[in-house]
VOGUDREN-297910 format. One record per residue (C-alpha): x, y, z; residue number from 1; residue in three letters. Coordinates in nm, 4 decimals, m for minus. Example, Ala and Ser with C-alpha at 12.3 -4.5 7.8 and 13.67 -1.06 7.14 Angstrom:
BEGIN
ATOM       east      north         up     k     r
ATOM     1.2300    m0.4500     0.7800     1   ALA
ATOM     1.3670    m0.1060     0.7140     2   SER
***
This chain:
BEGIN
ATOM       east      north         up     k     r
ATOM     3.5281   m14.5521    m4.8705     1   UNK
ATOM     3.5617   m14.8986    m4.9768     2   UNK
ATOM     3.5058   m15.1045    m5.3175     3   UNK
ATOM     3.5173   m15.4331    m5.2384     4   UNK
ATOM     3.5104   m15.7746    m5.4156     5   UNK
ATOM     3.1722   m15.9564    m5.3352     6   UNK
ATOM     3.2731   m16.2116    m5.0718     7   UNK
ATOM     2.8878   m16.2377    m4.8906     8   UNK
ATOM     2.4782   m16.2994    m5.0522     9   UNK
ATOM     2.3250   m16.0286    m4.7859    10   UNK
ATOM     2.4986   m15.7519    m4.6392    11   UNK
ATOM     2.5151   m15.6411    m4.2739    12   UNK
ATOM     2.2034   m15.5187    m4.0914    13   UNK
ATOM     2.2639   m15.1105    m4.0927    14   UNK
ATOM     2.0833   m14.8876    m3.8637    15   UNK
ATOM     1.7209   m14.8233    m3.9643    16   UNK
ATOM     1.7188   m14.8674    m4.3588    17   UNK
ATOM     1.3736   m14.7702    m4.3720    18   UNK
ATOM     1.3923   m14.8022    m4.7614    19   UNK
ATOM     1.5558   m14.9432    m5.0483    20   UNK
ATOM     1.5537   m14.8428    m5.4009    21   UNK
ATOM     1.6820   m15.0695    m5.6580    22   UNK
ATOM     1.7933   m14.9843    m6.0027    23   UNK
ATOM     1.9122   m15.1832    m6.2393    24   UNK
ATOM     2.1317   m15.0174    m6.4881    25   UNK
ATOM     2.2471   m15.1072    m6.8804    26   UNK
ATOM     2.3913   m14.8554    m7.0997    27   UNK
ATOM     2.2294   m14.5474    m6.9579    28   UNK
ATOM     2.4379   m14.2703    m6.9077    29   UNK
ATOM     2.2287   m14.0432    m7.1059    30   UNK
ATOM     1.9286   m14.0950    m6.8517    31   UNK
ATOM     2.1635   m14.1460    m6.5017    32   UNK
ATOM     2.2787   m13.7263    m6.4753    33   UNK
ATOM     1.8875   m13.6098    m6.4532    34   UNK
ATOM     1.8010   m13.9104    m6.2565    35   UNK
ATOM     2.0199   m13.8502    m6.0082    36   UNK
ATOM     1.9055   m13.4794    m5.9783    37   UNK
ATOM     1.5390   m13.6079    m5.9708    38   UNK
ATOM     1.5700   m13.9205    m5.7351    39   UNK
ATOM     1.7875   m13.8020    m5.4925    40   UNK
ATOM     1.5594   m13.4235    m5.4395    41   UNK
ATOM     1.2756   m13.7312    m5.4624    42   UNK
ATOM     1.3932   m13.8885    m5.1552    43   UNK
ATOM     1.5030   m13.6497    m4.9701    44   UNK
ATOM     1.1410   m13.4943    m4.9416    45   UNK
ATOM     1.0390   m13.8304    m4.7896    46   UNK
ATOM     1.0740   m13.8294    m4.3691    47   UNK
ATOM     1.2844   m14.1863    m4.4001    48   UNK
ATOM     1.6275   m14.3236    m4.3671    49   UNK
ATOM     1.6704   m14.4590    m4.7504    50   UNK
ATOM     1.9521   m14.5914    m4.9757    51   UNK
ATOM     1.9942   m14.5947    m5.3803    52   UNK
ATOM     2.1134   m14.9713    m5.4425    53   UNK
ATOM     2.2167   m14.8981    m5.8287    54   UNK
ATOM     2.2759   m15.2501    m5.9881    55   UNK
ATOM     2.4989   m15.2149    m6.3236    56   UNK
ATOM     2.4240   m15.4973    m6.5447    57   UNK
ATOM     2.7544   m15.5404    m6.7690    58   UNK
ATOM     2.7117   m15.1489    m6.8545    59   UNK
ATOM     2.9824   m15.1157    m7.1574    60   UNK
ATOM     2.8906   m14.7103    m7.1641    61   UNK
ATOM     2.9610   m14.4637    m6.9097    62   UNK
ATOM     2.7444   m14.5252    m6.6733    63   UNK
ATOM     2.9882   m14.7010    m6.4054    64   UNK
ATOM     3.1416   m14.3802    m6.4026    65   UNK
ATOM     2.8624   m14.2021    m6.3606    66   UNK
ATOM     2.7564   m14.3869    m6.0824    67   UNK
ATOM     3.0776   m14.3611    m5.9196    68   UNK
ATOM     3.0870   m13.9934    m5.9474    69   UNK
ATOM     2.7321   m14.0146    m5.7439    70   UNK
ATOM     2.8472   m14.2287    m5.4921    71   UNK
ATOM     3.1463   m14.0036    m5.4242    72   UNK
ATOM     2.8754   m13.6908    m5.3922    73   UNK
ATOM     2.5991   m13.9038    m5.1837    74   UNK
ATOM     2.7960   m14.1771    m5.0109    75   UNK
ATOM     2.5907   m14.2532    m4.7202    76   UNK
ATOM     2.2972   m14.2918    m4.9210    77   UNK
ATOM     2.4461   m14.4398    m5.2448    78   UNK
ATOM     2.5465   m14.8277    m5.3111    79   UNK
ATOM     2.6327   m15.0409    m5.6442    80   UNK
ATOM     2.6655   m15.3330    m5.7103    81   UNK
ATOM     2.8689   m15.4621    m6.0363    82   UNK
ATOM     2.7947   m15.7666    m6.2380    83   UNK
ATOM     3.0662   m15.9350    m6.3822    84   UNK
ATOM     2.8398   m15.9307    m6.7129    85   UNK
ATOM     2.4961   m15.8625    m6.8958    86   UNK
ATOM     2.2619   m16.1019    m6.7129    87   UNK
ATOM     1.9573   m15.8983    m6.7187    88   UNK
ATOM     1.7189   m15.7046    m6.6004    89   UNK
ATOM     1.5550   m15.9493    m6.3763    90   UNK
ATOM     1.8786   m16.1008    m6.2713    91   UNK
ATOM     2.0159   m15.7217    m6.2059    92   UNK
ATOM     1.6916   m15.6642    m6.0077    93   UNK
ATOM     1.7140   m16.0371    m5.8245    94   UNK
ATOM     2.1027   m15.9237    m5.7233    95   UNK
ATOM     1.9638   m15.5589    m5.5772    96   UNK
ATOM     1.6732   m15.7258    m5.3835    97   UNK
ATOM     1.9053   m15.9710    m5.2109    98   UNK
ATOM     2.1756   m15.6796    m5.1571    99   UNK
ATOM     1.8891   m15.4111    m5.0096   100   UNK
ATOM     1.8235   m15.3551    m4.6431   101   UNK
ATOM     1.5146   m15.1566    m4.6209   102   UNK
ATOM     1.2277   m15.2151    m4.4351   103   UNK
ATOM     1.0329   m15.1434    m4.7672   104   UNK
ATOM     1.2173   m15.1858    m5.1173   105   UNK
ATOM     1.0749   m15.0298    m5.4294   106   UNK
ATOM     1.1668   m15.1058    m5.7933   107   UNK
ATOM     1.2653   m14.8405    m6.0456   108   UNK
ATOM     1.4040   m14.8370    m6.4252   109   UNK
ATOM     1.6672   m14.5784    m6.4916   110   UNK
ATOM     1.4993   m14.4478    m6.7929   111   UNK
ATOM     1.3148   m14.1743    m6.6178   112   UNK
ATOM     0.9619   m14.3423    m6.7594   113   UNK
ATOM     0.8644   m14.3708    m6.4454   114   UNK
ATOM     0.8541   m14.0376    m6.2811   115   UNK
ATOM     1.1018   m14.0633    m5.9097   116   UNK
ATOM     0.8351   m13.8561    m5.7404   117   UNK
ATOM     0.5938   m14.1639    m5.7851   118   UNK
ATOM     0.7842   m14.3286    m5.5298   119   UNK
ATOM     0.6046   m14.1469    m5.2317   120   UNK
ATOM     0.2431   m14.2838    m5.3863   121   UNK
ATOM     0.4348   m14.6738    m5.3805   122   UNK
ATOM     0.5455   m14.5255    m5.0033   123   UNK
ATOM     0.1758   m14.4125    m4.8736   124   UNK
ATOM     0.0286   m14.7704    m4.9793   125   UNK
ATOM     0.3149   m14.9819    m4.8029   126   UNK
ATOM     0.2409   m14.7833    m4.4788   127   UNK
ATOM    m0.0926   m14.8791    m4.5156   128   UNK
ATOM     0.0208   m15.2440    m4.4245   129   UNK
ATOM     0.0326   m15.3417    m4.8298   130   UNK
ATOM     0.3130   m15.6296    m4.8922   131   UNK
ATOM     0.3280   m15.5656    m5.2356   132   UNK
ATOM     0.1763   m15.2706    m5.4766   133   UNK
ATOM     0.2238   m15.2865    m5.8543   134   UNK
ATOM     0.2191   m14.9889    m6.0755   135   UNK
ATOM     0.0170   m14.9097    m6.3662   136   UNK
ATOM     0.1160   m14.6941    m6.5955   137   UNK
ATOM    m0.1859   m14.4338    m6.6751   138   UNK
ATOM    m0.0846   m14.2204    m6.9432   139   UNK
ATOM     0.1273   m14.4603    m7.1502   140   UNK
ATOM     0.3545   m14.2361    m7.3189   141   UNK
ATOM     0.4418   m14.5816    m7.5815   142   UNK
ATOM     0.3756   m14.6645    m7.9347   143   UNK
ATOM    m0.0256   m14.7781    m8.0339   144   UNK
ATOM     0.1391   m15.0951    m8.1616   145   UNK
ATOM     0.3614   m15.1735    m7.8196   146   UNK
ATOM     0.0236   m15.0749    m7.6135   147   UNK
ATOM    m0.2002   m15.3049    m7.8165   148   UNK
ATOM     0.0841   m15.5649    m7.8060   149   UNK
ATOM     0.1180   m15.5427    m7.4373   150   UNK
ATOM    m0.2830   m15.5928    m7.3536   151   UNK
ATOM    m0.2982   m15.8738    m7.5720   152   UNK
ATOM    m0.0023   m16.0196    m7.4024   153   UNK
ATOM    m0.1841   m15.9091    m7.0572   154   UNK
ATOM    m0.5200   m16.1012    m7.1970   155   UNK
ATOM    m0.3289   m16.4047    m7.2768   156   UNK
ATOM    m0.1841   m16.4165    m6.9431   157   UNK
ATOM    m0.4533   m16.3819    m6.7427   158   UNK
ATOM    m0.6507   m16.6704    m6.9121   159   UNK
ATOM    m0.3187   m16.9101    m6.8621   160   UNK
ATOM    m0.2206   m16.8470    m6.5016   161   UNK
ATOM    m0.3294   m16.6099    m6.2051   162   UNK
ATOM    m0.1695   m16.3841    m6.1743   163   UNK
ATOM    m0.3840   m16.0794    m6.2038   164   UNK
ATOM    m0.1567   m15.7513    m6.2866   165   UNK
ATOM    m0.2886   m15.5223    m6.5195   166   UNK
ATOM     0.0783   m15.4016    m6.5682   167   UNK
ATOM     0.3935   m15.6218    m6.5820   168   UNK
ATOM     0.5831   m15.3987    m6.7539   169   UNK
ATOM     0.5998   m15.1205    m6.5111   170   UNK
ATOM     0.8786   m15.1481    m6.3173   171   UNK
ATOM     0.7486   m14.9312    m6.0435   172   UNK
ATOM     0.6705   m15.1370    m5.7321   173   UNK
ATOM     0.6952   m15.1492    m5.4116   174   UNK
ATOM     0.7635   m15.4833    m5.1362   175   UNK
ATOM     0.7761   m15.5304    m4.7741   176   UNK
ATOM     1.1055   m15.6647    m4.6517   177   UNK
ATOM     0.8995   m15.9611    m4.5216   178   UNK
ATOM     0.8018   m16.0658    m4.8587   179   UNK
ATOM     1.1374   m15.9683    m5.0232   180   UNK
ATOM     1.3047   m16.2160    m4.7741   181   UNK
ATOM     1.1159   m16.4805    m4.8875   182   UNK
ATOM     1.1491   m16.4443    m5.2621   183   UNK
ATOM     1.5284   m16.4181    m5.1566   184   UNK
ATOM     1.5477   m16.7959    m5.0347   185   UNK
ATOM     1.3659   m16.9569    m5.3798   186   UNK
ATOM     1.5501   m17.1093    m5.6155   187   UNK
ATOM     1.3804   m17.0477    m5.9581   188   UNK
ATOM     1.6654   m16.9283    m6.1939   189   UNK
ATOM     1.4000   m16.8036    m6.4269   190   UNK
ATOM     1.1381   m16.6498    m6.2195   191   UNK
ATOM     1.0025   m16.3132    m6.3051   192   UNK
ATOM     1.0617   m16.1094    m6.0039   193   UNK
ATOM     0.6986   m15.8825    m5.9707   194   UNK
ATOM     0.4977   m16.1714    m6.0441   195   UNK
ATOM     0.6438   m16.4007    m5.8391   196   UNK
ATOM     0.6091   m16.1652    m5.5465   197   UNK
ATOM     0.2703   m16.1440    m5.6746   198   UNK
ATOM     0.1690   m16.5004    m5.5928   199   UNK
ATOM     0.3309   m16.4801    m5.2254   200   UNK
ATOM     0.1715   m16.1977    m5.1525   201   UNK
ATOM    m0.1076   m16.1654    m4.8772   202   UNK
ATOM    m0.1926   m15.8042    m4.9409   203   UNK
ATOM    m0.0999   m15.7172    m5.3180   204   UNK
ATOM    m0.2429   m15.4050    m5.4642   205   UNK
ATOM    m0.2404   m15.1957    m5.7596   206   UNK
ATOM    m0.1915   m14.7809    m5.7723   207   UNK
ATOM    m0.2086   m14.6003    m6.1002   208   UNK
ATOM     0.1286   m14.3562    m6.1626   209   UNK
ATOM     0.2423   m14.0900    m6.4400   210   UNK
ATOM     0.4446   m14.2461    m6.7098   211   UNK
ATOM     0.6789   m14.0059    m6.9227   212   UNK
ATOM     0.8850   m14.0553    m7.2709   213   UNK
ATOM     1.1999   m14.1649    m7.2004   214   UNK
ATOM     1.4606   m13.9412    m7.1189   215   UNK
ATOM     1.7521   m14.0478    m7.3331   216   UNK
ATOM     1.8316   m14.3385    m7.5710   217   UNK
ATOM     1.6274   m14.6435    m7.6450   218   UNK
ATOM     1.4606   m14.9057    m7.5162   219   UNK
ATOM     1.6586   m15.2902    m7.3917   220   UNK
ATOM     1.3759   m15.3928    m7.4507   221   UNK
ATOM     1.2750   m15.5513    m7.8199   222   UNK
ATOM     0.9825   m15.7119    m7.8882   223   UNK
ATOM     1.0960   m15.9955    m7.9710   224   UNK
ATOM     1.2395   m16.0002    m7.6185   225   UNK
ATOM     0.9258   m15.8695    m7.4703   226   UNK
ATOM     0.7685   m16.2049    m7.6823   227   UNK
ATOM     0.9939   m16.3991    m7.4938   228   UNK
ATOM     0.9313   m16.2405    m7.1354   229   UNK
ATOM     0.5359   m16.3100    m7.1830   230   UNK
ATOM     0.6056   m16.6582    m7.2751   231   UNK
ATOM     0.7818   m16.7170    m6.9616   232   UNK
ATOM     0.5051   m16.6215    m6.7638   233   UNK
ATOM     0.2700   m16.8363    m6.9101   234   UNK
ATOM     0.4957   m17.1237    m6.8832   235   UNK
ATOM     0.6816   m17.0258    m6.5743   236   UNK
ATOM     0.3521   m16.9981    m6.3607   237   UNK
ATOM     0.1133   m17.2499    m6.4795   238   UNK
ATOM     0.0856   m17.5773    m6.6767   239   UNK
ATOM    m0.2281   m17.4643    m6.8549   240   UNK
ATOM    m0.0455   m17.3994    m7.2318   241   UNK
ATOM    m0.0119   m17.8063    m7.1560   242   UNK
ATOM    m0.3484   m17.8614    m7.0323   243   UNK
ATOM    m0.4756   m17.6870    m7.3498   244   UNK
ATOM    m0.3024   m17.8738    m7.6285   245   UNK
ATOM    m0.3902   m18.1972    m7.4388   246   UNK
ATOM    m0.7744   m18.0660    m7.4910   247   UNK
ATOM    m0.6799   m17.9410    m7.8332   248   UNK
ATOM    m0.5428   m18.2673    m7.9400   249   UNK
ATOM    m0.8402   m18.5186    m7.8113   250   UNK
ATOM    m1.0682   m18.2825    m8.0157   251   UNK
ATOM    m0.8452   m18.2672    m8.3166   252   UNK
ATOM    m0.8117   m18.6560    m8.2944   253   UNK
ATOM    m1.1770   m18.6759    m8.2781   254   UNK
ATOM    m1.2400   m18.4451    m8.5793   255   UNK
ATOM    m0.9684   m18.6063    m8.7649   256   UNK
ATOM    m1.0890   m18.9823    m8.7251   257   UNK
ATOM    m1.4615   m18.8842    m8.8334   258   UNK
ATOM    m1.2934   m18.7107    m9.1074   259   UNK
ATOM    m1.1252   m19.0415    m9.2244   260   UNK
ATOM    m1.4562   m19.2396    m9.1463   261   UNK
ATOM    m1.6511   m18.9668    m9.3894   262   UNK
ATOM    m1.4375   m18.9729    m9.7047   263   UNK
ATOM    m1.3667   m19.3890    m9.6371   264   UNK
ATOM    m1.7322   m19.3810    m9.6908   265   UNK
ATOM    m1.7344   m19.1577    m9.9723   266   UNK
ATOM    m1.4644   m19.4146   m10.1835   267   UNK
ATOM    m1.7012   m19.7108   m10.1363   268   UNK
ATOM    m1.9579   m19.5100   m10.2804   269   UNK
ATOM    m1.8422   m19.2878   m10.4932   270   UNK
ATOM    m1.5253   m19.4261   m10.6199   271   UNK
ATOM    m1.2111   m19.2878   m10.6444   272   UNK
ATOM    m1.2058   m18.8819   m10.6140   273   UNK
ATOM    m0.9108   m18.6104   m10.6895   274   UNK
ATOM    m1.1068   m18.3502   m10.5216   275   UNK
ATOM    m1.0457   m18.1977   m10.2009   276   UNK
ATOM    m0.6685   m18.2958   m10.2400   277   UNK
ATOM    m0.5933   m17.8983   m10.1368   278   UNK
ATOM    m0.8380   m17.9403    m9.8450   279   UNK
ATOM    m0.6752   m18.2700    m9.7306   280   UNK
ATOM    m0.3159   m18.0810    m9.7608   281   UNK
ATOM    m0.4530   m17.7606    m9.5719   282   UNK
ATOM    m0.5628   m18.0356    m9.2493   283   UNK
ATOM    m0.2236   m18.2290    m9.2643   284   UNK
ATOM    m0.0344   m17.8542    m9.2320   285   UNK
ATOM    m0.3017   m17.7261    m8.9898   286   UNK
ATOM    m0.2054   m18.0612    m8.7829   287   UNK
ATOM     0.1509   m18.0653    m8.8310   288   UNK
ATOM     0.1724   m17.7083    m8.7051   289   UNK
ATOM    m0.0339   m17.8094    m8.3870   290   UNK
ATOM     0.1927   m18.0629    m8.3194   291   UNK
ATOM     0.5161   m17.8771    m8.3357   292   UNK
ATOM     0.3712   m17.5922    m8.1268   293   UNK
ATOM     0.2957   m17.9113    m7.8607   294   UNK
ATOM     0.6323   m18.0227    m7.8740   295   UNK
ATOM     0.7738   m17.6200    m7.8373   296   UNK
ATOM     0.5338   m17.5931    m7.5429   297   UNK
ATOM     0.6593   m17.9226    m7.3772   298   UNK
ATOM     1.0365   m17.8229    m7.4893   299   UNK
ATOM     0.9946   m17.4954    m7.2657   300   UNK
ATOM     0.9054   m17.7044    m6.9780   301   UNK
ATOM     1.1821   m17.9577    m7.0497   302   UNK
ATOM     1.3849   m17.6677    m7.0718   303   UNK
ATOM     1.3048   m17.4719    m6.7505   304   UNK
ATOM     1.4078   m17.8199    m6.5321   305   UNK
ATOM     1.7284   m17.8898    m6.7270   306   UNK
ATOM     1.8211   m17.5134    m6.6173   307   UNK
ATOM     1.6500   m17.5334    m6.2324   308   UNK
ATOM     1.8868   m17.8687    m6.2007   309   UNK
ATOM     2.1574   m17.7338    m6.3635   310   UNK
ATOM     2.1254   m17.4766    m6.0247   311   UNK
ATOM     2.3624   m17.2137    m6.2129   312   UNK
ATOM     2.3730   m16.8828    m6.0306   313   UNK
ATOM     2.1030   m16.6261    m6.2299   314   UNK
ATOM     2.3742   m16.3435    m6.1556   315   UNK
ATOM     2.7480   m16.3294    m6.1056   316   UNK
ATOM     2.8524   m16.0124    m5.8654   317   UNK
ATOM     3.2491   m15.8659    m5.9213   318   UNK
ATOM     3.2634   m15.5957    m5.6355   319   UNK
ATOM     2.9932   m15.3672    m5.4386   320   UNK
ATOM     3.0655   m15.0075    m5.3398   321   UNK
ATOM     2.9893   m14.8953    m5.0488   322   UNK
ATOM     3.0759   m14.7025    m4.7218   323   UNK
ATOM     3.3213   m14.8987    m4.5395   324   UNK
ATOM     3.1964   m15.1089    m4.2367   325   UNK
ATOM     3.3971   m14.8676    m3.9706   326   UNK
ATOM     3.2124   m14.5870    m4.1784   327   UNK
ATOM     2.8745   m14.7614    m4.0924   328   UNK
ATOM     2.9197   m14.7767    m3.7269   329   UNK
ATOM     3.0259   m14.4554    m3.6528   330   UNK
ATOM     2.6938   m14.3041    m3.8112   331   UNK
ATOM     2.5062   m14.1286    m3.5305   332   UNK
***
């Protein structure tokens, strides 16, 4: 066995990887011991040559451990990958794309949520000649508050770009290795992974699966930071936030100077007036707020080029276990 320092992007072409199944990892060695026993007995049903491609995102826990106790048990199955730090998820799940070999490559979380055995329904749908099928979680087993927040965020999204997944926050999907190649070679720091896929895809599809409570622990995921991941992909995948202040603004300009032209009109005729001061105050705050949500939106933007020029790496690997390459080659 070998652990060695990352020293290539892609690794060498193994014999028949018919699939990949990337997971990234943060803090979860609660939820890694009964995902092994579940993923592995998942797998093993399925009549294909696979790998586990386990990426630990700056894990401060247990859980390299853990995963190095499961590559010692399953090493001809079992891979990680180690960041050097906490990039996340999408970063972790960028590095395990670009590391996988499979013919197919499916997405997991290691939180158990989505249930391992789901993985031959992703499978069935990529032999059907699918490059890309997203899961939707049918039975959300989430808070009413984090379900409502989610389909607003889902309504929002779809009236601001086009991409047209009823669930971005299942991590449960499936790619061909055509389609992963090609999101390999672009450059977009800040892309989000499934829906970037998503637009490149020629055959995308969507398959209901069982969602569970998580297994252990608690979620990386905040709201606020789920705030912030839905306001990437309405800025990261169209211009139309932009588009709509520009409309907002003409109208509120419009509005505003037949405003000015109606109470000019009442001074010359009525005189001098103190009411409607609160009014007057309630447009200047309704205007002022408009423009600093403008110059947020048009920040983002400004912000997403100064960090695509920049051309900083989204992800930093320190070392990648594996079988040795002698190993490799002497596999029947």
């Amino acid at each position: 066995m070998s652990v060695s320092a990352l020293t290539r992007e892609l690794p060498l072409s193994p014999p028949a990887t018919q699939l990949s199944v990337v997971i990234p990892v943060f803090n979860e060695e609660e939820c890694l011991p009964p995902l092994f026993e579940r993923l592995y007995a998942a797998l093993d049903k399925l009549a294909l040559r696979y790998e586990i491609v386990f990426v630990d995102d700056g894990s401060k826990d247990r859980s390299i451990a853990l995963m190095r106790e499961q590559f010692e048990r399953r090493p001809d199955v079992t891979r990680i990958v180690l960041l050097r730090r906490n990039f996340g998820q999408h970063a972790a799940l960028r590095a395990g794309m670009r590391q996988s070999r499979g013919r197919y490559v499916i997405t997991l979380d290691a939180d158990l949520q989505n249930p391992p055995e789901e993985i031959a329904t992703i499978v069935k749908l990529l032999d059907q000649g699918y490059d890309y099928v997203g899961g939707v979680r049918s039975t959300r087993q989430d808070s009413w508050f984090r379900r409502t927040a989610s389909r607003t965020a889902n309504w929002m999204r779809e009236r601001t770009t086009r991409i047209r997944m009823s669930d971005h926050g299942c991590m449960l999907r499936g790619y061909q290795r055509a389609l992963v190649d090609v999101v390999n070679q672009l450059q977009d720091v800040n892309a989000f992974l499934p829906a970037l896929a998503y637009t490149l895809a020629a055959r995308p599809t969507e398959v209901e699966v069982r969602h569970e409570a998580r297994a252990a622990g608690t979620s990386k995921y905040s709201l606020l930071r789920l705030a912030r991941l839905n306001f990437d992909l309405m800025t990261g995948f169209s211009v139309a936030p932009l588009q709509f202040l520009s409309v907002l603004g003409v109208a509120l300009s419009i509005v505003s100077g037949a405003l000015m032209l109606y109470l000019a009109a009442r001074r010359l005729l009525l005189g001098p007036e103190v009411e409607g001061v609160f009014t007057l105050f309630a447009f200047v705050f309704f205007f002022l707020g408009v423009i600093l949500l403008g110059i947020g939106l048009l920040g983002e933007f400004v912000a997403r080029i100064y960090q695509q020029v920049r051309s900083l790496p989204p992800y930093l690997i320190g070392a990648v276990i594996e079988k040795s390459a002698d190993e490799q080659r002497e596999e029947p």
